[in-house]
N, C-alpha and C positions, 0 to 999 in steps of 0.2 A: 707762856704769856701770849696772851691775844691781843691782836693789835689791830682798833679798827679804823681805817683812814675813807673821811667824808670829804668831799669836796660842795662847799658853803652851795647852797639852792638859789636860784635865777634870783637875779636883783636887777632892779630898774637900772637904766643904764647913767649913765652921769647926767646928761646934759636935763635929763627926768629930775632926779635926785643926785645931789652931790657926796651926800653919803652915802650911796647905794643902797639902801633898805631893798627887803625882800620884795617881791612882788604876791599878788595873791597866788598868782599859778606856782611860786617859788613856796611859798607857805601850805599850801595843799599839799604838793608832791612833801616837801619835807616830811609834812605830818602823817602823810602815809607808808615813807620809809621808817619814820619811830615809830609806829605802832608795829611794824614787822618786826621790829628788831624787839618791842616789847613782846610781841607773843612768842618768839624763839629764845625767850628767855636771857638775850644778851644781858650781861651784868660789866659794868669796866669801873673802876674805883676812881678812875676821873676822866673828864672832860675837859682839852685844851683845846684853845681856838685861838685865834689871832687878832688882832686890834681891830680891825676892819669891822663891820658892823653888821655886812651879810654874813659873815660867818661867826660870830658871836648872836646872830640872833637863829640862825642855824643850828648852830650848839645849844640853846635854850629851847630846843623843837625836841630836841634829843634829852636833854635832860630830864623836861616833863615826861617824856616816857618810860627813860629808863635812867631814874635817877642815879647819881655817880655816888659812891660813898663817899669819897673824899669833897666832893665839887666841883663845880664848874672854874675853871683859870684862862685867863688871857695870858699866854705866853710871849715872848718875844722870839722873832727867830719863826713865827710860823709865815711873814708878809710871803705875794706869789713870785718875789725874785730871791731870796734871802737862800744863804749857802745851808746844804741841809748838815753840814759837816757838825755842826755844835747839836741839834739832835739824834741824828747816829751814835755820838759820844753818849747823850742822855740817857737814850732806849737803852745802852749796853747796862745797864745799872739796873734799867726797870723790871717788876716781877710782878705788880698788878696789871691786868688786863687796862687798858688805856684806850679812849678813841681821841683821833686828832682831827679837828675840823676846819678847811683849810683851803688852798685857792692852787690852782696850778699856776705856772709848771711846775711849784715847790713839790705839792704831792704826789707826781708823779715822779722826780728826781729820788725824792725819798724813797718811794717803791723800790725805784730801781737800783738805788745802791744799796739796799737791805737784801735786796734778791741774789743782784749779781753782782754789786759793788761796783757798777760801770753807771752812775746817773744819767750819762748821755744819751744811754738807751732807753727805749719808751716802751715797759715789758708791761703795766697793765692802760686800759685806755677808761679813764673815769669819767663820771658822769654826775651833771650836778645832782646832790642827796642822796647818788648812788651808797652802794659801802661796800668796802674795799678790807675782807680780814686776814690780815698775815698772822702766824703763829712762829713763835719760834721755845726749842724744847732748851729749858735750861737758860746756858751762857752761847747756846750751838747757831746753828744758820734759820736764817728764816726762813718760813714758804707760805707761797700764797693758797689760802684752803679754799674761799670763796670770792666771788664777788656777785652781789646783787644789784641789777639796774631799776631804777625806779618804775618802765615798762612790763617789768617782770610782776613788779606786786601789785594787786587789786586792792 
């Protein structure tokens, strides 16, 4: 199983927007981390994001390019303080490739207790519309195979 974990692209700040919509420079970099991930061929059978609305419009940068089989879902349990403990549960199940789209510290807690099982630690350091792919073989341990920053792709 592949596992890609995004952290949602720069959004206007509150006191701008109260819903924090994307920004335009939020909206460019997105769309030039999905077309990477379109040309490398990424495929995941769905697409979760969280209620928040920079990262649900984030997950919709990603779906045009690399559409999900199953579709795009707002999940609960992905907000940036929410215990990652009920997804860890989830993932042990899953067997299609998945990307998560989603707001720190959450996704970084998640890294880290898939990695090491210690969330406190802060083992990868993400970047908005970065991606972030852990693999794991089977039912067995994870590991982290890549990560790309938005600096890195033209």
């Amino acid at each position: 199983m592949q596992l890609y974990l995004v952290q949602h692209a720069q959004a206007k700040n509150e006191a701008e927007d109260p819903q924090r919509s994307l920004t335009k420079e939020g909206k460019q970099i997105a769309l030039r981390m999905a077309g990477f991930a379109a040309r490398r061929n990424i495929t995941v059978a769905e697409i979760w994001h969280s209620e928040k609305l920079r990262a649900r419009q984030t997950a919709e940068i990603f779906a045009e390019a690399i559409p999900p089989q199953a579709g795009m879902h707002e999940k609960p349990g992905l907000g940036p303080l929410e215990d990652v403990t009920p997804l860890v549960s989830a993932l042990a199940g899953a067997r299609d490739n998945l990307m998560i789209v989603g707001h720190l510290p959450h996704l970084s807690r998640l890294a880290s207790r898939l990695l090491c099982q210690d969330e406190t630690k802060t083992i990868v350091a993400f970047q908005m519309a970065g991606i972030v792919r852990l693999d794991r073989e089977g039912a067995g341990e994870w590991s982290l195979r890549w990560i790309v920053a938005p600096e890195l792709v033209a």
